[in-house]
PDB file of N, CA, C and O in Angstrom:
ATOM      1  N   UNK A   1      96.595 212.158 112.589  1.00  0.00           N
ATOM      2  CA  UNK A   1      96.711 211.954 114.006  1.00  0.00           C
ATOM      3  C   UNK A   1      96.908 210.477 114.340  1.00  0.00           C
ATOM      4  O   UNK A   1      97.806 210.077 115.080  1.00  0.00           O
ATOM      5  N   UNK A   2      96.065 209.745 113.782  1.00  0.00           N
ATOM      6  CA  UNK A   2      96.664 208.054 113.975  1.00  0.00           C
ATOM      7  C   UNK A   2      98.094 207.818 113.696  1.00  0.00           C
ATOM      8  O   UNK A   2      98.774 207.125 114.453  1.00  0.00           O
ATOM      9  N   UNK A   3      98.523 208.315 112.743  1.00  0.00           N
ATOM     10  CA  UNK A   3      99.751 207.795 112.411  1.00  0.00           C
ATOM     11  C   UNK A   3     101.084 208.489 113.282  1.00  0.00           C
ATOM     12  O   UNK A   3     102.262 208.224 113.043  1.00  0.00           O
ATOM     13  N   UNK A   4     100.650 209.340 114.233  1.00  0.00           N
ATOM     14  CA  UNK A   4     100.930 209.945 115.359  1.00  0.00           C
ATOM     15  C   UNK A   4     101.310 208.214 116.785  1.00  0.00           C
ATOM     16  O   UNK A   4     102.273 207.661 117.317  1.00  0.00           O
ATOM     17  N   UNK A   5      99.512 208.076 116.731  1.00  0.00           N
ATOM     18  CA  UNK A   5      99.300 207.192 117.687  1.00  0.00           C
ATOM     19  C   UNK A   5     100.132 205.796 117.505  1.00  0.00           C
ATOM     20  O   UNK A   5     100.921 205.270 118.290  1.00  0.00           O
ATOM     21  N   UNK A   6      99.635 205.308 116.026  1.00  0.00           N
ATOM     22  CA  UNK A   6     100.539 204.427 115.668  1.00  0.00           C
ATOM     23  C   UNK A   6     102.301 204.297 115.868  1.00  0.00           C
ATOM     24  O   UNK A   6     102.972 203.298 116.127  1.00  0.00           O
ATOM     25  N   UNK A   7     102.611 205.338 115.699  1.00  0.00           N
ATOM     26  CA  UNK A   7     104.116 205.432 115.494  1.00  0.00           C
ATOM     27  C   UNK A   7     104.392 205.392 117.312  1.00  0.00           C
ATOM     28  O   UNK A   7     105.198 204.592 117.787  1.00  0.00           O
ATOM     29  N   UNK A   8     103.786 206.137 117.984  1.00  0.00           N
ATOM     30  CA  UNK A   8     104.151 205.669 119.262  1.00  0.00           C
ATOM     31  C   UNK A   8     103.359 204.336 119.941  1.00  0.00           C
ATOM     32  O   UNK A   8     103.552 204.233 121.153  1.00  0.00           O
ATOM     33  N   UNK A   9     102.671 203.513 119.457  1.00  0.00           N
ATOM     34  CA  UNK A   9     102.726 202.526 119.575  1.00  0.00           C
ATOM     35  C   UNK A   9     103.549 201.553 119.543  1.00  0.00           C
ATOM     36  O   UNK A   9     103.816 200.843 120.512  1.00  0.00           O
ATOM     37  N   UNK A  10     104.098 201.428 118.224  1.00  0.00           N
ATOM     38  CA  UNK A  10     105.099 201.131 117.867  1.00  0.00           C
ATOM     39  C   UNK A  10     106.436 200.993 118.782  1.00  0.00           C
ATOM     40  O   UNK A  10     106.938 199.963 119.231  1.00  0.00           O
ATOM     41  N   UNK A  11     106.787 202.106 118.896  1.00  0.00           N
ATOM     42  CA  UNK A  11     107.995 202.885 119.673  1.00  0.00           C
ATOM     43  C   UNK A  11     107.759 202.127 121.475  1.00  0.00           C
ATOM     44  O   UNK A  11     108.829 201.999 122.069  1.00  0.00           O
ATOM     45  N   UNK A  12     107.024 201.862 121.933  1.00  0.00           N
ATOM     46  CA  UNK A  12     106.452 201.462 123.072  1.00  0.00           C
ATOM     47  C   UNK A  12     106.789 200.181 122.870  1.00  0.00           C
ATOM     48  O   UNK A  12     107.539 199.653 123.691  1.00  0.00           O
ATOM     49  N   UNK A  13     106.198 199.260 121.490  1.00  0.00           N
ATOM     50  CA  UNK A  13     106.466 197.663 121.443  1.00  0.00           C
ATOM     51  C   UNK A  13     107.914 197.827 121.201  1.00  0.00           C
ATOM     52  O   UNK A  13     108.041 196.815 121.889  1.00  0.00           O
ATOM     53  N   UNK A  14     108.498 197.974 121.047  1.00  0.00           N
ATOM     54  CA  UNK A  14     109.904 197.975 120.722  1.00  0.00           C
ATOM     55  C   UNK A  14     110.753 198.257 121.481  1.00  0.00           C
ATOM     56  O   UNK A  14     111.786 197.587 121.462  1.00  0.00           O
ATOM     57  N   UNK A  15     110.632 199.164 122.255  1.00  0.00           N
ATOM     58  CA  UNK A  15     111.137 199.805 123.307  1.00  0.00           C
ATOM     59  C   UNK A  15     110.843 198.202 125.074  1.00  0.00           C
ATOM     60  O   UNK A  15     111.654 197.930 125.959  1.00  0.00           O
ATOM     61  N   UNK A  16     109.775 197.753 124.900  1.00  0.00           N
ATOM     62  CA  UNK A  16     109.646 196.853 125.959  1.00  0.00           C
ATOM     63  C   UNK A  16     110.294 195.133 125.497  1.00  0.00           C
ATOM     64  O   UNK A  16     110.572 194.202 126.252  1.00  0.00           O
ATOM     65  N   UNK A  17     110.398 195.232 123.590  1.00  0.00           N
ATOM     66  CA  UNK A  17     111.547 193.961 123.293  1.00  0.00           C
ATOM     67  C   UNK A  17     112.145 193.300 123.796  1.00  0.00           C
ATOM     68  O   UNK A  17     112.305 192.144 124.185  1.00  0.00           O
ATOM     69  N   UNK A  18     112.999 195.562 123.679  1.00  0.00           N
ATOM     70  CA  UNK A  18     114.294 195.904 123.761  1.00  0.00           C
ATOM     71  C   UNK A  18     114.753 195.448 125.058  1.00  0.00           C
ATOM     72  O   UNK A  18     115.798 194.828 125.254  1.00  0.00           O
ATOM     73  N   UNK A  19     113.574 195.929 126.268  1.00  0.00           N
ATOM     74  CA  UNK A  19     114.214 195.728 127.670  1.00  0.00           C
ATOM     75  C   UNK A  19     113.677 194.148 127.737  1.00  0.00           C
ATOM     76  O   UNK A  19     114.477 193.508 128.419  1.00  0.00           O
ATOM     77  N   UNK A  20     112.989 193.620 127.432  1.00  0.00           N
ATOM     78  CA  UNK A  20     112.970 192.279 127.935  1.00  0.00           C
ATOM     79  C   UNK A  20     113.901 191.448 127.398  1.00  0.00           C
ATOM     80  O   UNK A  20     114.350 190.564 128.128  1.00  0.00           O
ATOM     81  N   UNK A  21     114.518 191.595 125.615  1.00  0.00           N
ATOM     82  CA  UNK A  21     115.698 190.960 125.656  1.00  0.00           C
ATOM     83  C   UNK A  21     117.038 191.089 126.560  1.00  0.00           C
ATOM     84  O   UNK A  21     117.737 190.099 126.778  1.00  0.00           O
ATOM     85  N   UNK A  22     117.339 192.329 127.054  1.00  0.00           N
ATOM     86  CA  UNK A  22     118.577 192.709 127.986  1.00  0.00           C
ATOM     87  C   UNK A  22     118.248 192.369 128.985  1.00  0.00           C
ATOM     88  O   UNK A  22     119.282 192.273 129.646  1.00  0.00           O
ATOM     89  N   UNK A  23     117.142 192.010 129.780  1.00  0.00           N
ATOM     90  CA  UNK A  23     116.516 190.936 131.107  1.00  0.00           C
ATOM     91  C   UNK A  23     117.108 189.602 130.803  1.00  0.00           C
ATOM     92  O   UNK A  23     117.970 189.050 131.487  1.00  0.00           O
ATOM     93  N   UNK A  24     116.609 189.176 129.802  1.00  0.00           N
ATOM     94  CA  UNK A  24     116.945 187.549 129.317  1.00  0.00           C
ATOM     95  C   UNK A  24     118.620 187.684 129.353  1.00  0.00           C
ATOM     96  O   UNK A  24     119.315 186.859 129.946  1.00  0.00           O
ATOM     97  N   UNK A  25     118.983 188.452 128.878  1.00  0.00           N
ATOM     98  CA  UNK A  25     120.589 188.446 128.310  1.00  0.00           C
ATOM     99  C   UNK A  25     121.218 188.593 129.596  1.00  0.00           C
ATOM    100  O   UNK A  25     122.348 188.152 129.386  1.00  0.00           O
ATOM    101  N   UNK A  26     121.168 188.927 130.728  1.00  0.00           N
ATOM    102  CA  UNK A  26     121.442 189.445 131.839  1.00  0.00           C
ATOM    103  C   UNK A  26     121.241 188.746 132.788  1.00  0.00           C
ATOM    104  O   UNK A  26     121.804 188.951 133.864  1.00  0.00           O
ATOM    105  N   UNK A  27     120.308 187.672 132.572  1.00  0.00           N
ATOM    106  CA  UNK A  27     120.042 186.485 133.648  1.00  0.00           C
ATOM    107  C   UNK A  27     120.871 185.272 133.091  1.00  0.00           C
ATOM    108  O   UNK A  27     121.439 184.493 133.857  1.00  0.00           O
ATOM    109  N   UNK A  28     120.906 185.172 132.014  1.00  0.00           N
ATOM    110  CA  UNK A  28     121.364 184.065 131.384  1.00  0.00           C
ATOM    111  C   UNK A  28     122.609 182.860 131.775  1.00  0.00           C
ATOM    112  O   UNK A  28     122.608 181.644 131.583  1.00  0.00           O
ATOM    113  N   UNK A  29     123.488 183.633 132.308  1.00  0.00           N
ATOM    114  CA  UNK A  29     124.787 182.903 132.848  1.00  0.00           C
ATOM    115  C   UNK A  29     124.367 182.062 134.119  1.00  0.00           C
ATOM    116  O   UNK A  29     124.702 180.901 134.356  1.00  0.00           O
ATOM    117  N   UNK A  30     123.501 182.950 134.951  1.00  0.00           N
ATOM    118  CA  UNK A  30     122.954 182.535 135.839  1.00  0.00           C
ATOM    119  C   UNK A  30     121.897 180.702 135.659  1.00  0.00           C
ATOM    120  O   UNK A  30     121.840 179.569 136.137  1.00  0.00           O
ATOM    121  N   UNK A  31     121.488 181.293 134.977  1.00  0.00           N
ATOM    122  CA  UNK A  31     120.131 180.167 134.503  1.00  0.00           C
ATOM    123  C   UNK A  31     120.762 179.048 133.441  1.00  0.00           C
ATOM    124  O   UNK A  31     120.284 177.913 133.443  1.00  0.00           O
ATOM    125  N   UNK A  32     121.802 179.379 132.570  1.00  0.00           N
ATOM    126  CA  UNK A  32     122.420 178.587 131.929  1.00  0.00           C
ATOM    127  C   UNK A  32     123.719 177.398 132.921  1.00  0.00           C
ATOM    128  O   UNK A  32     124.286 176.447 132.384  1.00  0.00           O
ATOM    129  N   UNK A  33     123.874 177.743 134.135  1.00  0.00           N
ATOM    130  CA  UNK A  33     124.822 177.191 135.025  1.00  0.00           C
ATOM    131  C   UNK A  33     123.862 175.940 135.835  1.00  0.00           C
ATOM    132  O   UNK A  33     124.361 174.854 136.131  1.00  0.00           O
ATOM    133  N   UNK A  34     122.430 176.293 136.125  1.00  0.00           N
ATOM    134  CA  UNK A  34     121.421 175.595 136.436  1.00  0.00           C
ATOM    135  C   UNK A  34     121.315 174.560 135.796  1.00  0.00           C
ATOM    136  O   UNK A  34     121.475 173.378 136.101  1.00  0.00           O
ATOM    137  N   UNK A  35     120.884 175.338 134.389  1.00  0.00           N
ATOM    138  CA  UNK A  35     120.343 174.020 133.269  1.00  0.00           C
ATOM    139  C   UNK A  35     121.609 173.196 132.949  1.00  0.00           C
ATOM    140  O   UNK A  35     121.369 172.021 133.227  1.00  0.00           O
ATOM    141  N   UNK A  36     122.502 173.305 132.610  1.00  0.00           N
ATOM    142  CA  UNK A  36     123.696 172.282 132.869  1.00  0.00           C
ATOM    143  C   UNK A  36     124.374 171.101 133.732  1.00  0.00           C
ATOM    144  O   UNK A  36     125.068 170.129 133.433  1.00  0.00           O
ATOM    145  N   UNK A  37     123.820 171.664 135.035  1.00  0.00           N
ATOM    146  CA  UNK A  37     123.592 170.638 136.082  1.00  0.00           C
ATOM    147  C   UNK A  37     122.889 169.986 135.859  1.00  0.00           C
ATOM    148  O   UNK A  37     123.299 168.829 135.774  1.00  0.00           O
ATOM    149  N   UNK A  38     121.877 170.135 135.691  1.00  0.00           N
ATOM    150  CA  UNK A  38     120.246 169.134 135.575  1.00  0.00           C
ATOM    151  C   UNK A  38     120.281 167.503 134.383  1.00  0.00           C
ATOM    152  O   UNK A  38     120.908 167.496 133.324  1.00  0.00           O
ATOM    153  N   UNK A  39     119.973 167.045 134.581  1.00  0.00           N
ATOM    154  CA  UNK A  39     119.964 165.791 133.633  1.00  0.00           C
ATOM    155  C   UNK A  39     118.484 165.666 132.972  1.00  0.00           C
ATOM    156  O   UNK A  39     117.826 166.630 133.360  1.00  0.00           O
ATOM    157  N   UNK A  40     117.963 165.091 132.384  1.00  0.00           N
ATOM    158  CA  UNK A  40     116.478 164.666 131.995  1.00  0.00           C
ATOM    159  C   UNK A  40     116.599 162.837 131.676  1.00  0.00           C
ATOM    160  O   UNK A  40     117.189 162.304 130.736  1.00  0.00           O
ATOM    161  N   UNK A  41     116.058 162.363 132.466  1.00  0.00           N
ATOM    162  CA  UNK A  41     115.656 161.372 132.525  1.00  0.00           C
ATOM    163  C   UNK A  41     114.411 160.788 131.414  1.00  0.00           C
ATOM    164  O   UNK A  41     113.419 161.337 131.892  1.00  0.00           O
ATOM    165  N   UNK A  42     114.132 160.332 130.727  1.00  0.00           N
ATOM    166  CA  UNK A  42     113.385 160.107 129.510  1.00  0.00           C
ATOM    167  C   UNK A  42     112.541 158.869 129.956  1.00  0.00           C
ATOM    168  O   UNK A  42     111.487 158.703 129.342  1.00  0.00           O
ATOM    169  N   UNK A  43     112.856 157.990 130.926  1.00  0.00           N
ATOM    170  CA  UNK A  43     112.513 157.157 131.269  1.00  0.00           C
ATOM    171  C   UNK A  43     111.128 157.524 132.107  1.00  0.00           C
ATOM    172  O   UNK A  43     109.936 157.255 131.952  1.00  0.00           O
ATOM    173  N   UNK A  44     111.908 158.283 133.082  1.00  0.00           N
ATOM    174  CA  UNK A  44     110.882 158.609 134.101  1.00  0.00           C
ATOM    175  C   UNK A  44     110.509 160.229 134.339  1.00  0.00           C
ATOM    176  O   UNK A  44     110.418 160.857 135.394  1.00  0.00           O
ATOM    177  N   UNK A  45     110.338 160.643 133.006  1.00  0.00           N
ATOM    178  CA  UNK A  45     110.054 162.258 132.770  1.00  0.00           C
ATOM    179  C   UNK A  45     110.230 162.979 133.563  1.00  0.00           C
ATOM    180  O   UNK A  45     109.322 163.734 133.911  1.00  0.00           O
ATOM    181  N   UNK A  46     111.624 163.022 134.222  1.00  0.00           N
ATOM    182  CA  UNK A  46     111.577 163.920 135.256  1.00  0.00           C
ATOM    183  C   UNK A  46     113.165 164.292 134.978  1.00  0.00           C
ATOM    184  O   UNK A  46     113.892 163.516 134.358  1.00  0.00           O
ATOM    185  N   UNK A  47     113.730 165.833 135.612  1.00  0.00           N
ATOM    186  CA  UNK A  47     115.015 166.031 135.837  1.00  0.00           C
ATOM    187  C   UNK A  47     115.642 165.752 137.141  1.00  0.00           C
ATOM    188  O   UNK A  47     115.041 165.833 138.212  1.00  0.00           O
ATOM    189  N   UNK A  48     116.617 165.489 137.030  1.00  0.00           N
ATOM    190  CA  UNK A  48     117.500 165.296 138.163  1.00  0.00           C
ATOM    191  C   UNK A  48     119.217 165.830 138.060  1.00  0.00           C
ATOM    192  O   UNK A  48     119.886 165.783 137.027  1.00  0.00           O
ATOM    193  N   UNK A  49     119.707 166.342 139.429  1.00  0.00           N
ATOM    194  CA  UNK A  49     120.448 167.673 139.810  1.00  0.00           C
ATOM    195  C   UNK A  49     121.714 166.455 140.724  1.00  0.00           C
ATOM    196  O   UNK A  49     121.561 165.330 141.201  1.00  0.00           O
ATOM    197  N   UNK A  50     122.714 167.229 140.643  1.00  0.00           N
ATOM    198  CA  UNK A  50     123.894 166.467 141.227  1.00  0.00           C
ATOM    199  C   UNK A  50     123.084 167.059 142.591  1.00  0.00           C
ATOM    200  O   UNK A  50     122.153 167.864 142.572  1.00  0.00           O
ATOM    201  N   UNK A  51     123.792 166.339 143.955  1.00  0.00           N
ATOM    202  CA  UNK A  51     123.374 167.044 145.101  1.00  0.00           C
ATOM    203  C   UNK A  51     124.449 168.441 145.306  1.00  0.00           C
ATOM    204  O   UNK A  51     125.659 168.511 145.091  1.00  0.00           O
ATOM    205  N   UNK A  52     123.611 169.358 145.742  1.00  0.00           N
ATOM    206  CA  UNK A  52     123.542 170.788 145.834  1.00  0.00           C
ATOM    207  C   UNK A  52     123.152 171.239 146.381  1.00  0.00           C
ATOM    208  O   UNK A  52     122.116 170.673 146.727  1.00  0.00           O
ATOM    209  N   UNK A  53     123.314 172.219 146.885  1.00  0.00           N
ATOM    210  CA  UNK A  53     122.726 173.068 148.149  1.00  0.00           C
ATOM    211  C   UNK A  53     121.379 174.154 147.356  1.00  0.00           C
ATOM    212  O   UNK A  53     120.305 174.356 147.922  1.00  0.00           O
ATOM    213  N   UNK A  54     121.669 174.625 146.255  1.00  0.00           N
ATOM    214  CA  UNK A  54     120.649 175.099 145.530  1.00  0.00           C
ATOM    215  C   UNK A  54     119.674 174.420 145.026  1.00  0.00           C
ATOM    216  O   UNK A  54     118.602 175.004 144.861  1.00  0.00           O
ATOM    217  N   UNK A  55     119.778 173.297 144.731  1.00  0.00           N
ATOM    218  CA  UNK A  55     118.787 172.533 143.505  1.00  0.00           C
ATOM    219  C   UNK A  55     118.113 171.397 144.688  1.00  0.00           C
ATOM    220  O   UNK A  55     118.906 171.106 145.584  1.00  0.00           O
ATOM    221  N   UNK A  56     116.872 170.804 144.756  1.00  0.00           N
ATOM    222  CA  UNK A  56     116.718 170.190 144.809  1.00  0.00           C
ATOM    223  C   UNK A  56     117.120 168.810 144.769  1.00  0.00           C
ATOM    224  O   UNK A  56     117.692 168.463 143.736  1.00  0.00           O
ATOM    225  N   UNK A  57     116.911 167.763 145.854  1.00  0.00           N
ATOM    226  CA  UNK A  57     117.955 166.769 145.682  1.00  0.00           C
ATOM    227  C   UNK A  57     116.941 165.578 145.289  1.00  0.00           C
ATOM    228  O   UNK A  57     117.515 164.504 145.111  1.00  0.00           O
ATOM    229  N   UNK A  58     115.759 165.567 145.147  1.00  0.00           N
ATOM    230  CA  UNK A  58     115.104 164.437 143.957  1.00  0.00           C
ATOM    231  C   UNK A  58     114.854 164.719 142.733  1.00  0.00           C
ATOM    232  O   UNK A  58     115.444 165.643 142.173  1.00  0.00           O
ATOM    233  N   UNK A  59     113.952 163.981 142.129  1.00  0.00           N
ATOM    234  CA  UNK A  59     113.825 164.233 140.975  1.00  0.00           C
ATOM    235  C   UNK A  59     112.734 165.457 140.781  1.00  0.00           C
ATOM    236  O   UNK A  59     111.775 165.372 141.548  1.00  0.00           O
ATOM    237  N   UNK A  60     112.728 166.506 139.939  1.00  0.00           N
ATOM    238  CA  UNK A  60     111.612 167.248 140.133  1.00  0.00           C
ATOM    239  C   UNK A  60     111.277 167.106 138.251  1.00  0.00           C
ATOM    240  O   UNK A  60     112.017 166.527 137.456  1.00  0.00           O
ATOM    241  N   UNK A  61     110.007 167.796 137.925  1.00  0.00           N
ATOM    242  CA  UNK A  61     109.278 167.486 136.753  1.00  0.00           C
ATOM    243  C   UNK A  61     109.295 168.712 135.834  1.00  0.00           C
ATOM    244  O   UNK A  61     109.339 169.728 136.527  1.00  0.00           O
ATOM    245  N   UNK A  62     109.275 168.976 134.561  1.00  0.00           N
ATOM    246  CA  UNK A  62     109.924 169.596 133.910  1.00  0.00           C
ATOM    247  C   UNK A  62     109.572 171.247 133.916  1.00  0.00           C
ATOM    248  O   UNK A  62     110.266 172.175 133.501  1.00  0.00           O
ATOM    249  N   UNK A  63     107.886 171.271 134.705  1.00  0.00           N
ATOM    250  CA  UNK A  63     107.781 172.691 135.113  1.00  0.00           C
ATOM    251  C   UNK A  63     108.232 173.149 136.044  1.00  0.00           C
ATOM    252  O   UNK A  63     108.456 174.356 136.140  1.00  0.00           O
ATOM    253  N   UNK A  64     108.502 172.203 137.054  1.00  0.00           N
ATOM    254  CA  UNK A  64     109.244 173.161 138.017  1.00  0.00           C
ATOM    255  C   UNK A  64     110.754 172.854 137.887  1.00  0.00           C
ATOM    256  O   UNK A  64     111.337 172.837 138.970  1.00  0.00           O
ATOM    257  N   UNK A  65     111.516 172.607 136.791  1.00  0.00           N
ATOM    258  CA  UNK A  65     113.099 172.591 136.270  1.00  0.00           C
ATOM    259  C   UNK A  65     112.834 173.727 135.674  1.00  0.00           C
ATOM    260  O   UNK A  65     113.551 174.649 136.061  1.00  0.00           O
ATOM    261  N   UNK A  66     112.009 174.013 134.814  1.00  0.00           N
ATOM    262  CA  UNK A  66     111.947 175.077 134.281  1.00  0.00           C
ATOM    263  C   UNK A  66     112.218 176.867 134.763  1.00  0.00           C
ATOM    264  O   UNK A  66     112.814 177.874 134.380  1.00  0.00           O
ATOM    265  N   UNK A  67     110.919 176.165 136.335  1.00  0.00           N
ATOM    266  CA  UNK A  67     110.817 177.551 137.962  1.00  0.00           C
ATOM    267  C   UNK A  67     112.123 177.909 138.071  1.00  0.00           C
ATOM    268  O   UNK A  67     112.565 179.049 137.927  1.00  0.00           O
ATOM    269  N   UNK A  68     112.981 176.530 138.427  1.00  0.00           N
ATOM    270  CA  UNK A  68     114.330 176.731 138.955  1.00  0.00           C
ATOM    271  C   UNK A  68     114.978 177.409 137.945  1.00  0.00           C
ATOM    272  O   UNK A  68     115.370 178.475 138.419  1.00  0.00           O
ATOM    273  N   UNK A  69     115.366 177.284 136.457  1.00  0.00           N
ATOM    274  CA  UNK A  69     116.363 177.561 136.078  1.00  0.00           C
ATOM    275  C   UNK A  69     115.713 179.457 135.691  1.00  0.00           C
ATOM    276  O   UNK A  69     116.459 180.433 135.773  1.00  0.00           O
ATOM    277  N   UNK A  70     114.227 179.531 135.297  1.00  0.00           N
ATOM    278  CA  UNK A  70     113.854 180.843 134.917  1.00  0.00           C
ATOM    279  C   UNK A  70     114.655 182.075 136.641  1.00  0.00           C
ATOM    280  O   UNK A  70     115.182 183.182 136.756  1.00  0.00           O
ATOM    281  N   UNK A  71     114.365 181.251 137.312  1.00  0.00           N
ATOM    282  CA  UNK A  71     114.563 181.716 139.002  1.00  0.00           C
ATOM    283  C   UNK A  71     116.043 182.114 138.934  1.00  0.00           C
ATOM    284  O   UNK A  71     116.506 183.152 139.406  1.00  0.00           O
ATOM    285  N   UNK A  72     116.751 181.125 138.263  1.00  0.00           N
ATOM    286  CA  UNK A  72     118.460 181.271 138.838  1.00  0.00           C
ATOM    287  C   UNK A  72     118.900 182.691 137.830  1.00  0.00           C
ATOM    288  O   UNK A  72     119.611 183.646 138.142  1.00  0.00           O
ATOM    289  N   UNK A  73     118.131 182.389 136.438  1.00  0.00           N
ATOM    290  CA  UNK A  73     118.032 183.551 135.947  1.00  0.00           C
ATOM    291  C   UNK A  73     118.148 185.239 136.130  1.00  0.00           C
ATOM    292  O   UNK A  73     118.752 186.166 135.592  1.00  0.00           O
ATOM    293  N   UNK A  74     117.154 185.031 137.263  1.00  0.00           N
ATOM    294  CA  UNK A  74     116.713 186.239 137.229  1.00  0.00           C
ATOM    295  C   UNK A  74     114.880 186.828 137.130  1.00  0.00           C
ATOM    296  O   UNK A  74     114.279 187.870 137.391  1.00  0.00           O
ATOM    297  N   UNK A  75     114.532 185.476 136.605  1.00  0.00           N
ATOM    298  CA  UNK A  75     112.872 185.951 135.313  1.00  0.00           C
ATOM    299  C   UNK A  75     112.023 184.967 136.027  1.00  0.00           C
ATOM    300  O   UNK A  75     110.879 184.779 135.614  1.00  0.00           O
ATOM    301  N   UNK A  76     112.454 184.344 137.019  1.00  0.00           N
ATOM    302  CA  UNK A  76     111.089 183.569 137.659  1.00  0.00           C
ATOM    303  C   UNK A  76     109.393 183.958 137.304  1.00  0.00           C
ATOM    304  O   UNK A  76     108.428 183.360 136.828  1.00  0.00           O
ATOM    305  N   UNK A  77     109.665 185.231 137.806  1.00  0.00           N
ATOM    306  CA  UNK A  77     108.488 185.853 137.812  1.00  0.00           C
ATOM    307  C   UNK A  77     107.663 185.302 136.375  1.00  0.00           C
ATOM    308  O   UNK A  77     106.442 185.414 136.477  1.00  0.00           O
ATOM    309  N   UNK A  78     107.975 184.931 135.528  1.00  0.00           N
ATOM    310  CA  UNK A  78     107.345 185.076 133.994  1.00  0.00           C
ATOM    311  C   UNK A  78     107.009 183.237 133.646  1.00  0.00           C
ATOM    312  O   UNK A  78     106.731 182.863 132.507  1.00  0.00           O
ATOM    313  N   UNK A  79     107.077 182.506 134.542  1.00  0.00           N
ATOM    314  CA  UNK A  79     106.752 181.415 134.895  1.00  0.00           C
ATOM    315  C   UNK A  79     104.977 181.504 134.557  1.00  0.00           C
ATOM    316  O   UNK A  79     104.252 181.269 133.590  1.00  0.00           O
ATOM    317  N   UNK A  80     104.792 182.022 136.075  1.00  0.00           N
ATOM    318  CA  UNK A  80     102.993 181.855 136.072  1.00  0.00           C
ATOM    319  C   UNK A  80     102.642 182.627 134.135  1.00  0.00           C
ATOM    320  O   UNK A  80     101.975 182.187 133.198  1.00  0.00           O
ATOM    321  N   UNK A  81     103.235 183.517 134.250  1.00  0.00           N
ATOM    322  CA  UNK A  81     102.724 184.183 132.938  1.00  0.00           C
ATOM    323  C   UNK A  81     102.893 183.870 131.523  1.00  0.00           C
ATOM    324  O   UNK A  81     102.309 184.340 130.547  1.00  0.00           O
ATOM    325  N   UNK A  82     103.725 183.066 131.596  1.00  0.00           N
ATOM    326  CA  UNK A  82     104.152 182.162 130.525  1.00  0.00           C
ATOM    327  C   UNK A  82     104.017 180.375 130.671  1.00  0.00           C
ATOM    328  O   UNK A  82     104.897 179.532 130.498  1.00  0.00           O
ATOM    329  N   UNK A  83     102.817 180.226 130.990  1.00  0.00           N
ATOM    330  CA  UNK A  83     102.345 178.496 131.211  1.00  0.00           C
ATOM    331  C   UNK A  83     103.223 177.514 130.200  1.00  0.00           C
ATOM    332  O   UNK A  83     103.132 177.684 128.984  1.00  0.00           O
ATOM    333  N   UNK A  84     103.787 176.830 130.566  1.00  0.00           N
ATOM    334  CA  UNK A  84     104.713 175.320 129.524  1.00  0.00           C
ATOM    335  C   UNK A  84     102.625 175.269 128.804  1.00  0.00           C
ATOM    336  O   UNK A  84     101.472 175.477 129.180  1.00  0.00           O
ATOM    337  N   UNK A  85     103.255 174.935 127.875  1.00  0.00           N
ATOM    338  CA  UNK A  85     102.217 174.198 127.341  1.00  0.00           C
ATOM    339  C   UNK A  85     102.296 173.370 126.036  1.00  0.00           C
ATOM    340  O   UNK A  85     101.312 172.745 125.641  1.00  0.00           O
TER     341      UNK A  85
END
């Protein structure tokens, strides 16, 4: 009977991968058009955005470059749940 439970365990982790890689894959163009704009400044640890009507027009700091580009994505949401660290 475990190996019942197990196997649909299994089938469950795999199955939620599956859909979170095709989330990522599916936001991507989106969030990759973001991060391309953006510069990183090394000097003054911060990114900075051509002016845009989407992006912010100072410098913002690398967690919330991060908000923006997970956001343009699609996957914002996984921000709070996934802390930079």
């Amino acid at each position: 009977m475990s190996e019942i439970y197990d196997v649909g365990l299994l089938g469950t982790a795999m199955l939620r991968s599956w859909l979170f890689r095709r989330r990522l894959a599916a936001g991507r163009e989106g969030a990759e058009t973001i991060w391309c704009r953006g510069w990183y400044c090394a000097r003054c640890g911060s990114v900075h955005f051509r002016p845009a009507g989407d992006v912010p027009s100072g410098p913002v700091y690398l967690g919330e470059f991060r908000r923006i580009v997970w956001s343009a994505g699609g996957y914002g949401d996984l921000v709070a749940r996934r802390p930079a660290g």
